[in-house]
N, C-alpha and C positions, 0 to 999 in steps of 0.2 A: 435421648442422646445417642445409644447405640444403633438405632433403628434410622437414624438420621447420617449416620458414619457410615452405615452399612448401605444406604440410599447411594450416599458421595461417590463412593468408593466402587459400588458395582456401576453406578453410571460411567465411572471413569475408564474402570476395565471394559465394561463393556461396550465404550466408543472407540476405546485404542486396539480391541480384537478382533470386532469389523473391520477398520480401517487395513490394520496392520495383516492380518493371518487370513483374512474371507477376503480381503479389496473390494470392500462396501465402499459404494461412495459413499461421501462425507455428509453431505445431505441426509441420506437414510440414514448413514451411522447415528451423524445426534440429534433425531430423532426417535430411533429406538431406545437412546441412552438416555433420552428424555422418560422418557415411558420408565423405562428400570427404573429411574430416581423415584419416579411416583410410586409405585406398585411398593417399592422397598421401605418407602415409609409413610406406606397403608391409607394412600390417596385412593377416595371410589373413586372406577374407574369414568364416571360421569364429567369427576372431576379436573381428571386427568384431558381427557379431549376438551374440554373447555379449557384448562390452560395452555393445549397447542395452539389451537384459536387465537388466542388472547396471545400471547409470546411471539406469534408469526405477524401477527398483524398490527400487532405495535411495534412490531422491527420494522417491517416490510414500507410501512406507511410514509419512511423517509425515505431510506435507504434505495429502493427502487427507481423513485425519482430521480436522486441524484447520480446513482451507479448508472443509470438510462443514461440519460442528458452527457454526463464527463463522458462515455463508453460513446458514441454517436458524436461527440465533438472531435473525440482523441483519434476518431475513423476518421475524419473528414480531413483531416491534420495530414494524417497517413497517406491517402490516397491522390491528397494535391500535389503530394513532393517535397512540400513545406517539412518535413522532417529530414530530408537529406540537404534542401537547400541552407537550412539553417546550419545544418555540422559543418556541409562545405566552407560557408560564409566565415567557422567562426576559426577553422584552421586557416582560411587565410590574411585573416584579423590578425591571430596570435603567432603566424609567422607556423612552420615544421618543428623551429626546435621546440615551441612551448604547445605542439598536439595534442598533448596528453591535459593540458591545462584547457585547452580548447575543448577538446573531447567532452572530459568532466561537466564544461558547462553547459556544452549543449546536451548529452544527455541528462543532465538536472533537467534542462526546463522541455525536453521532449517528453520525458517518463510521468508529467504531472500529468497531461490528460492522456497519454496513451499507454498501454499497457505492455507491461517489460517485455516480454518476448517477442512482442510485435515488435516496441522501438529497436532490440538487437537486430533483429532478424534485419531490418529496412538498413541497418545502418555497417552492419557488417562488412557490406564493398568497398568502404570507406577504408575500412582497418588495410582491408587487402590491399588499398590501392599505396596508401601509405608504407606499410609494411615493404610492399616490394620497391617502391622511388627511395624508402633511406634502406634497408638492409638491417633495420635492426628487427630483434625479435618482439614478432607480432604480437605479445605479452606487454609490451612497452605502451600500447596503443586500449589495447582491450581492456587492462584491467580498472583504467582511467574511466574508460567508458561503462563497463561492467559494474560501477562501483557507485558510480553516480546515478546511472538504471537503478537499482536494485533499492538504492537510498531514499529517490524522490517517488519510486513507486510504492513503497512503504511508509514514509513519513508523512508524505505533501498529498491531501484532497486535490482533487475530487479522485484517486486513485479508492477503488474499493474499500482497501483494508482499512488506513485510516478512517472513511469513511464511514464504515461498520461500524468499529471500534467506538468512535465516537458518538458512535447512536446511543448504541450498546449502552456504553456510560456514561452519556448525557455528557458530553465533554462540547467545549463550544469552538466550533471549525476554524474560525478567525485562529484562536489562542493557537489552536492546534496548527494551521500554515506557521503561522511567525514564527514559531520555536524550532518546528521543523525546518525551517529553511535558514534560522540560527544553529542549530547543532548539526542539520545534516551539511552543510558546504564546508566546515574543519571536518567533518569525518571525509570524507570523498575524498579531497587533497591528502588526509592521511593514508585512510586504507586504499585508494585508486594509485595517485600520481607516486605518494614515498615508495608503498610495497612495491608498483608496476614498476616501478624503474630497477627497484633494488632486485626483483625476483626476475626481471627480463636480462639481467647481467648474469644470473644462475641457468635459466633455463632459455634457450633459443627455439623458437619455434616459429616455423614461415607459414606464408597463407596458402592453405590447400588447393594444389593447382584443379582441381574438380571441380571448385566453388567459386573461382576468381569473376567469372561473368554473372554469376547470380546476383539477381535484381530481382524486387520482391513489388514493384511499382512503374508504372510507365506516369511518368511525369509530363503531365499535359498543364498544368498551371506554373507561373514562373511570380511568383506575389512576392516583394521588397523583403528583406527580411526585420526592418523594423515594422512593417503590418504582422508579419508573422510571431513576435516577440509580442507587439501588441496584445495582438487573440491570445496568445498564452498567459500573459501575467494581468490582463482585463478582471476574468471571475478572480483572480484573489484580490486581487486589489480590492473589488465592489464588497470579497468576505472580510476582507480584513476592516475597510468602514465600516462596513454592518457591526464590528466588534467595538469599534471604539466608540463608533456614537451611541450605543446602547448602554459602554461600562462607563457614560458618563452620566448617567439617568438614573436612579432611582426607581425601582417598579411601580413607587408612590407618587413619583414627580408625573406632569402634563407634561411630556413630550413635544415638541414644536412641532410644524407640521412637513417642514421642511427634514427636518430626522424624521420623523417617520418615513419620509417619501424616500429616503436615504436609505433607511433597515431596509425597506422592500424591495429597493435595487440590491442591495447588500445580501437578501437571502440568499442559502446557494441554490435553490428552484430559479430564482429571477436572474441571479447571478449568470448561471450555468444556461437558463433560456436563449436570453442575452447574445451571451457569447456564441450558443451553435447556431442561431440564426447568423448573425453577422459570419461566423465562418461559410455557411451555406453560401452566402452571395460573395464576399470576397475570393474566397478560394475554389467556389463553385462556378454560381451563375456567371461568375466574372468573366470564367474564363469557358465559360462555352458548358459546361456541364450542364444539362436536362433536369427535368423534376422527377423523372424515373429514375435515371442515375444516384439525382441524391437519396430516392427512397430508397434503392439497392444497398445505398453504402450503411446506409441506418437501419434497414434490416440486419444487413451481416453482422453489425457491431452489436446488435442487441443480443448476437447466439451468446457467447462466450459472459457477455455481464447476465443473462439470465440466468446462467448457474451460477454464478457466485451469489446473485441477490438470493435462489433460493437456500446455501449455502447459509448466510444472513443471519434470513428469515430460522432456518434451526438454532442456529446460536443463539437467535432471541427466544425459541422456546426453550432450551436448554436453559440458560438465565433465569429465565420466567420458572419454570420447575423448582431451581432451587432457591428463590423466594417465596413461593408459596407453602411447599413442605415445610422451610423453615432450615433446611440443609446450610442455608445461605448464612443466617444468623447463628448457624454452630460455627461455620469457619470460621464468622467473624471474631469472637467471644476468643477462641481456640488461637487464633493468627494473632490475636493482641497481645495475650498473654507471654508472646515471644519479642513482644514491641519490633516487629521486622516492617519496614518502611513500605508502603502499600508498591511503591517504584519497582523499589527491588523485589518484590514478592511477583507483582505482573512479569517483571523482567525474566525472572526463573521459570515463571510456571510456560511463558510463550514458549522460551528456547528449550523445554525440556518435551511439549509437543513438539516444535518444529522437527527439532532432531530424531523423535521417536516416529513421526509419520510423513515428516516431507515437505506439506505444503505451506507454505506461510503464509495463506490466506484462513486456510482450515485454524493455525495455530493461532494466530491474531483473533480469530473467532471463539475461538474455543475458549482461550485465557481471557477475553473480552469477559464473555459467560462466565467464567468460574468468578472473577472479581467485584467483576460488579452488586452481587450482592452486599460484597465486604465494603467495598468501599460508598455504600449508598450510606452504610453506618456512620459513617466516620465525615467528621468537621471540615473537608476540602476544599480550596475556594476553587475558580473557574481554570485558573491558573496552573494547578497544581494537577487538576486532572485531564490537561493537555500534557500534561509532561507524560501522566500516567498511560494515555494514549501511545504517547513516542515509545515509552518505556516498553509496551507490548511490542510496537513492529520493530523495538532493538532487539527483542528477543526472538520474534518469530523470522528476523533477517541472517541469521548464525548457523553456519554449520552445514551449509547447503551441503547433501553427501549424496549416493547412490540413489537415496529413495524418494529422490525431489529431480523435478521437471527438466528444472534449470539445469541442474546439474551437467543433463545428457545433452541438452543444450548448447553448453556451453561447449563441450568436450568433441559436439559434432561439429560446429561450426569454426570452431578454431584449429581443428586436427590435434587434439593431444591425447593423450593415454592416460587409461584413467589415475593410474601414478600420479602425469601431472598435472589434472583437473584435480584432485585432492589436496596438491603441493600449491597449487595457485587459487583457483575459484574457491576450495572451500577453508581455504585458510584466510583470504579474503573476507568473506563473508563473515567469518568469527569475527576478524579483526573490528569490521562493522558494530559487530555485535558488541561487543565490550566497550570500545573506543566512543560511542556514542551514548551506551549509558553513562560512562564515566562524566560524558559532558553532561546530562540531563542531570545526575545524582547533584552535580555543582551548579545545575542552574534551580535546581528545588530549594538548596538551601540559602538561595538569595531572595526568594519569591515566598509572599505567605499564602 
């Protein structure tokens, strides 16, 4: 037992002192922190390289797949226009005064296949343009938008982290959209549209006249914006089948043939296939784009998802480490003994990496690894460990401060001082953070 604490424990330090005090990347960090677990509790080292092996490549073998495909779909999004034409489209639906209402929903359903700093960045001219026709503070607009980013890029598949997360812990993707997209749309209107209105009447702040022309895109496709909503809510839709006609079946039941032909539209490989071809010719060939072009656009998107798959792929050997050792079955034994809800225990351990190193892909990965041991123990149905899922990215979504990406981000792109990126972005964020477990905590205990 001591020798198994002392594994835990120096694995944990010694990923948080890379990260933090050396700026290891996150990849080497757990990694080496993987190695410590073993070495600490007196794994030969034969057997340590056979569980990186084994941990990497049983992450990797989904996770790459799908983090490819959503990362190469969520480009093709990007580079047509279809992400600005849709925000245009839907502030002129919901009229100026209801923006921020507008805002919110289209960055929900931009941030599902593309990734948050991309969808800000593209979408930013937007805020300016609005900010300067009504006069009010550009706070009123962003934090709507910022909120609902930050929410569907965390929550809702095929976006990385969820995606990991639920490798991770075997959670099933379907369960995992539906909830998220049940809990995260009351969070958004609470933590974007209540706070941005209330906190844009405290703080005023206009669009930096440096950055009003900044365009991140030349927009050479003009595709309807019900096509474009289409290509967006397509893969979940085919995950979300794949979930129900499966949780109607029995593993012991014959199958029809006609469900089956349904799960295999329904996986998110076919799912996600699916959909980036049809974006390729709708939003591509359609409109005059080459086959070199579309390979340019699918090269670039893979830079950025290739470090996070192999990000991943460490979390799954870190994982793997402390079920072999057996590190895993002391937390578990240890954590019960305090009966603290597997929710709230993910929930604590993401937000106490995020906030100690920054990234909320790294923390979602990390608390992914630590729980999963615990929770492999324990009686869960399919249900419960999607909430588990949400529970991590409510945690690893809080508290964005100084030593997270976003942070500078935000504080560049909108002109404010770090004062009040602190006073709005990361107090946002929190808000996120609690507000949304609070919904999960009450949809667990409706759910067995």
């Amino acid at each position: 037992m001591d020798n198994l604490l002392l594994a835990f424990l120096g694995g944990i330090t010694m990923l948080l002192v890379l990260i933090l005090w050396f700026k290891i990347n996150a990849f080497i960090s757990l990694l080496i922190a993987s190695i410590v677990i073993g070495f600490f509790a007196g794994m030969p080292p034969e057997r340590i390289l056979e569980n990186i092996t084994k941990g990497m490549g049983s992450t990797l073998g989904f996770v790459a797949i799908v983090v490819g495909l959503g990362s190469i779909f969520g480009s093709i999004l990007e580079h047509s226009g279809a992400t600005t034409i849709l925000s245009d489209s839907m502030i002129k639906k919901f009229g100026l005064q209801n923006s921020g209402l507008a805002l919110s929903f289209s960055g929900f359903l931009i941030a599902i296949p593309v990734f948050f700093d991309v969808a800000f960045i593209i979408l930013v001219p937007v805020l300016y343009a609005l900010q300067i026709k009504t006069g009010k503070s550009l706070l009123y607009f962003a934090l709507p938008l910022l909120s609902s980013l930050a929410i569907a890029h965390a929550f809702i598949p095929p976006t990385p982290g969820p995606i990991a997360v639920a490798d991770i812990i075997h959670a099933n993707l379907g369960w995992v959209i539906f909830y998220g997209v049940i809990i995260g749309l009351p969070t958004t209107i609470i933590c974007g549209i209540f706070f941005g209105k209330f906190i844009a009447e405290k703080i005023f702040v206009t669009a930096p006249h440096d950055k009003i022309e900044l365009r991140t895109e030349n927009i050479k496709a003009k595709p309807s914006v019900s096509l474009i909503l289409w290509l967006i809510v397509l893969p979940l839709v085919l995950i979300l089948l794949n979930t129900v006609a499966t949780s109607l079946y029995d593993k012991e039941d014959t199958i029809p043939e006609c469900i089956q032909f349904l799960t295999f539209l329904g996986h998110p490989y076919s799912a996600l296939l699916i959909s980036t071809f049809l974006a390729m010719y709708f939003l591509g060939i359609k409109y005059g784009a080459t086959a070199s072009e579309l390979q340019e656009i699918s090269i670039k998107a893979l830079g950025p998802a290739g470090i996070i798959i192999l990000i991943t792929g460490a979390g799954g050997v870190f994982k793997q480490m402390l079920i072999e050792t057996g590190a895993g079955v002391m937390l578990a034994k240890s954590i019960s003994s305090y009966h603290l809800s597997p929710i709230i225990l993910s929930f604590i351990i993401a937000l106490v990496i995020r906030i100690l190193q920054g990234s909320a892909t790294v923390a979602m990965i990390t608390a992914a690894g630590m729980v999963a041991p615990i929770i492999s123990l324990l009686p869960i149905s399919d249900q419960q460990l999607a909430l588990i899922v949400l529970s991590i990215a409510a945690g690893a979504t809080g508290f964005s401060h100084v030593n997270d990406s976003g942070f500078w981000l935000v504080n560049r792109y909108l002109g404010l001082t770090e004062s009040q990126t602190l006073r709005t972005w990361t107090v946002m964020t929190g808000m996120i953070s609690f507000v949304s477990i609070i919904f999960i905590w009450l949809l667990s205990q409706t759910i067995s």
